[in-house]
N, C-alpha and C positions, 0 to 999 in steps of 0.2 A: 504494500500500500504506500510506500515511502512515507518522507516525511510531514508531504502537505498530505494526505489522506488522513496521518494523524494528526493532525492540525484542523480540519476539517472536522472531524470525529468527536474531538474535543467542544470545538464551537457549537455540533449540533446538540449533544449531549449537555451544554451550558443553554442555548436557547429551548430547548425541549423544560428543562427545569423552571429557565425565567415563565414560557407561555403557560404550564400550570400553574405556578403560584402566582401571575398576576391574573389568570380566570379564577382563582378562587375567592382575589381580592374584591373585585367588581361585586360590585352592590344590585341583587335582582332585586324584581318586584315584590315585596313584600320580606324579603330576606334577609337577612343582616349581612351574609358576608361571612367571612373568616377573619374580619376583622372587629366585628360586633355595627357597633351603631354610629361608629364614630370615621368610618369610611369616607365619608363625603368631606368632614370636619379634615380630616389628616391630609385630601390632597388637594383642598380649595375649594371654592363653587363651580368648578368646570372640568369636577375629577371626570364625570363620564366621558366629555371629549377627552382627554387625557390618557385614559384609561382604554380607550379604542382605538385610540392612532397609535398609544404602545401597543396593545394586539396587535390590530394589524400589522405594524412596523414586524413584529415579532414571527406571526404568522407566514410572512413572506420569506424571511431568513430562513423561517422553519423548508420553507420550499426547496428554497436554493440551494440549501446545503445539502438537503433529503437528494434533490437531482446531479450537484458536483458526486455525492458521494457515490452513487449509482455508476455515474460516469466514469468516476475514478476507479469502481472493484468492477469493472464492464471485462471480462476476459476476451481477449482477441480470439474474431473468427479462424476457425483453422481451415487450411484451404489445403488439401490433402490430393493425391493426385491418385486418381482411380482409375488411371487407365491397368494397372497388372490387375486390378480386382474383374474389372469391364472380360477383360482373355482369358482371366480364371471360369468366369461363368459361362463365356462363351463356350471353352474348351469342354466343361460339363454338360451344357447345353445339348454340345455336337454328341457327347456320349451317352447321353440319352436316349437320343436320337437311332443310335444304329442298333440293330436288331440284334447285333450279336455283342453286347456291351459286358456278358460274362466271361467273352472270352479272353477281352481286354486286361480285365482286371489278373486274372492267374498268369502272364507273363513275368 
């Protein structure tokens, strides 16, 4: 994975942490929170805007780094050359084929 993979790894593992504990902080309808009742008090009067452009900010990182990391443990296609397999089967093919193919075999 080298080094930016582990670096990467780390970041998502850092943002995966921040985006739940700041969903748990937000204040639902009628809920208190994880914070109790003092939610809105602790981040101003414009904690919801606040508290949505961090998600989201949050949410998108969570993206980016979910698709770098993909990208990065992505194993190259192997591109393998099948023409001895393609004459193997032909060869079988063709001894299929002939009527006398036990004769073949006891040589």
């Amino acid at each position: 994975m080298g080094i930016i993979g582990t670096i990467l790894l780390i970041a998502f593992v850092f943002i995966c942490v921040l985006l739940v504990l700041l969903v748990l902080a937000q204040n639902e309808e009628g809920s208190s929170g994880i914070m109790g009742s003092g939610a809105s008090v602790a981040f101003g009067s414009h904690s919801a805007n606040i508290l949505t452009k961090t998600t989201c900010v949050l949410v998108v990182l969570f993206f980016v780094t979910a698709i770098g990391l993909a990208v990065l443990n992505k194993k190259p296609a192997v591109k393998a050359d099948l023409s001895g397999a393609a004459q193997a089967v032909e060869k079988t093919a063709e001894q299929a084929t002939s009527s006398e193919w036990w004769k073949e075999e006891s040589k």
